[in-house]
N, C-alpha and C positions, 0 to 999 in steps of 0.2 A: 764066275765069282765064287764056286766054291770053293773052298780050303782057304780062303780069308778070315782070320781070329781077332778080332776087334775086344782090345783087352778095356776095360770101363776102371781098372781102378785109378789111375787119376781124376777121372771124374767124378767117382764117387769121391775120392780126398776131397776133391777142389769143391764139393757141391756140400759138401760136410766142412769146412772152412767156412765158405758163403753163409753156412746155416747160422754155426757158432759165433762169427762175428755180425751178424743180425741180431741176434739173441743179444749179444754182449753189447750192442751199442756201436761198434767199432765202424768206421768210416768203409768205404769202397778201396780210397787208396790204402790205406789201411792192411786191408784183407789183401791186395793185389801187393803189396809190396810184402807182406806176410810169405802168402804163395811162392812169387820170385824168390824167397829166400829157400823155400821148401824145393823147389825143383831143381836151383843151386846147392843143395846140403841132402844126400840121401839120407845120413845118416837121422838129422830132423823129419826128413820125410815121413822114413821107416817110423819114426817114436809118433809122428803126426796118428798116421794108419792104425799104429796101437792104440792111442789115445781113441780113436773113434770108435774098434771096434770093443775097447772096453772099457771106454771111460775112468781110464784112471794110468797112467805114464808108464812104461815100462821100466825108466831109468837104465836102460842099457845106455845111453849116452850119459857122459859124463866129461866133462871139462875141471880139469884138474880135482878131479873127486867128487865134485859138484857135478849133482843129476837134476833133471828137472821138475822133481816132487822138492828137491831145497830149494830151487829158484822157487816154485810155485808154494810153499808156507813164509819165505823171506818176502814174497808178493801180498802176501797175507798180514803179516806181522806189519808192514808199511801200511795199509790198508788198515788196520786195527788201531796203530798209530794217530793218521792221520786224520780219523772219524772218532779219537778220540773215548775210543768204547771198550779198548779193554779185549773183546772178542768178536768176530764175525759173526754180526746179525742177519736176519732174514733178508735184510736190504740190498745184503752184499752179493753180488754177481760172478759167482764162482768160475765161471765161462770164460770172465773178463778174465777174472785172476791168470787160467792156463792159459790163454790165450798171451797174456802180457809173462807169463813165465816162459813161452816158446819163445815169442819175439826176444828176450834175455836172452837165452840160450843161444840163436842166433848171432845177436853181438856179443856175446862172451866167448864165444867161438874164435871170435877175428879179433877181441880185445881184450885178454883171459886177466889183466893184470886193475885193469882201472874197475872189470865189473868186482873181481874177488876184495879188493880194495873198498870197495862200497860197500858188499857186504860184510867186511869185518870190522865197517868203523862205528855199526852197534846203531842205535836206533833212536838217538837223542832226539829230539824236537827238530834245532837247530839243521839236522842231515838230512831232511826231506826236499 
């Protein structure tokens, strides 16, 4: 058995995923239909791995200019909106936010026209 290298970073991703979508609320299938996307997209993988080991997006991906720290303040502004407050309180679950900014990214990947579309039709009441 020796000279077998048993590499753990998926597992740490996948166990850092499990964490953040506990933390944030988010369902099982959820999280598992999350992951599916990550091991289908290296390129989210990769910003995944960033994001955990430093909390905060690297933005090397990018979908027609759009990174995922603008998906993730556009997740924000909607969220600000919708709670009606102006700014992001202590209430607010920041976790959720990246985590609902990866999943975007994900489908704005495979549908770059309907998500950029949404985001530039501005933040009325009505567009929620």
């Amino acid at each position: 058995m020796s000279g077998i290298i048993y590499g753990t970073e998926k597992i740490r991703a996948y166990d850092g995923l499990v964490r953040l979508c506990e933390y944030a609320g988010c369902t099982e299938a959820w999280c598992d239909g999350m992951w599916s996307e990550m091991l289908s997209d290296r390129e989210l993988y990769d910003e995944f791995v960033y994001y955990l080991e430093h909390h905060m997006p690297s933005d090397a991906m990018k979908v027609r200019g759009y990174s995922l720290t603008d998906l993730y303040v556009w997740q924000m502004e909607r969220y600000n909106l919708q709670r009606d407050s102006g700014k992001n309180t202590e209430q607010c679950n920041k976790e959720a936010m990246i985590l609902q900014a990866f999943r975007t990214m994900a489908d704005m990947k495979k549908n770059p026209d309907a998500f950029i579309q949404r985001m530039n039709d501005g933040t009325g009441m009505d567009r929620l």
